[in-house]
N, C-alpha and C positions, 0 to 999 in steps of 0.2 A: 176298926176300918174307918178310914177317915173320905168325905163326899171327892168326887171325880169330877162334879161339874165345878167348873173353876170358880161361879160364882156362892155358890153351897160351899166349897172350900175356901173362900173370903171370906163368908161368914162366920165359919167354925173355927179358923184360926183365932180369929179375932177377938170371938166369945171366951175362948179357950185362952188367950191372953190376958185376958181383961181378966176373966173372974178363976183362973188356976194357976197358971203359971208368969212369973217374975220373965223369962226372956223365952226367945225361943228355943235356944239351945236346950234349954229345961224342959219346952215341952218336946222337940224331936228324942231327946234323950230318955223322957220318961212313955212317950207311946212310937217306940224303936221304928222313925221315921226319917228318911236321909234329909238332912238341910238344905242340901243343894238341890236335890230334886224340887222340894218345898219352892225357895227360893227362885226357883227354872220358872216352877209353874205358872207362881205368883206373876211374876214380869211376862209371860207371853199372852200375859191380858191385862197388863200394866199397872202391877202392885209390886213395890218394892217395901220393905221392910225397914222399918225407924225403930232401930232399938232406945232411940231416948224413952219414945213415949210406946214402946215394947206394943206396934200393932202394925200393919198395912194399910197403905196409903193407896 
């Protein structure tokens, strides 16, 4: 189960970026998570996703 408040969920992307998974596609895929949903949330409190450096801004 991944956190609903959107800033607990900026944080556990991020962690979960940083120290398990290479992109996010890898982690929606390995903890059965829609991207776009991800994605939605992230931006309606103004994180968009840099896969250069694979975290949210």
């Amino acid at each position: 189960m991944i956190p609903q408040d959107p800033m607990m969920l900026y944080s556990f992307l991020n962690m979960k970026l940083r120290d398990q998974y290479a992109s996010l596609d890898e982690l929606c895929e390995d903890l059965d998570l829609s991207k776009e949903e991800i994605l939605e949330k992230m931006k309606m409190v103004g994180f968009e996703y840099d896969a250069h450096h694979n975290k949210f801004w």
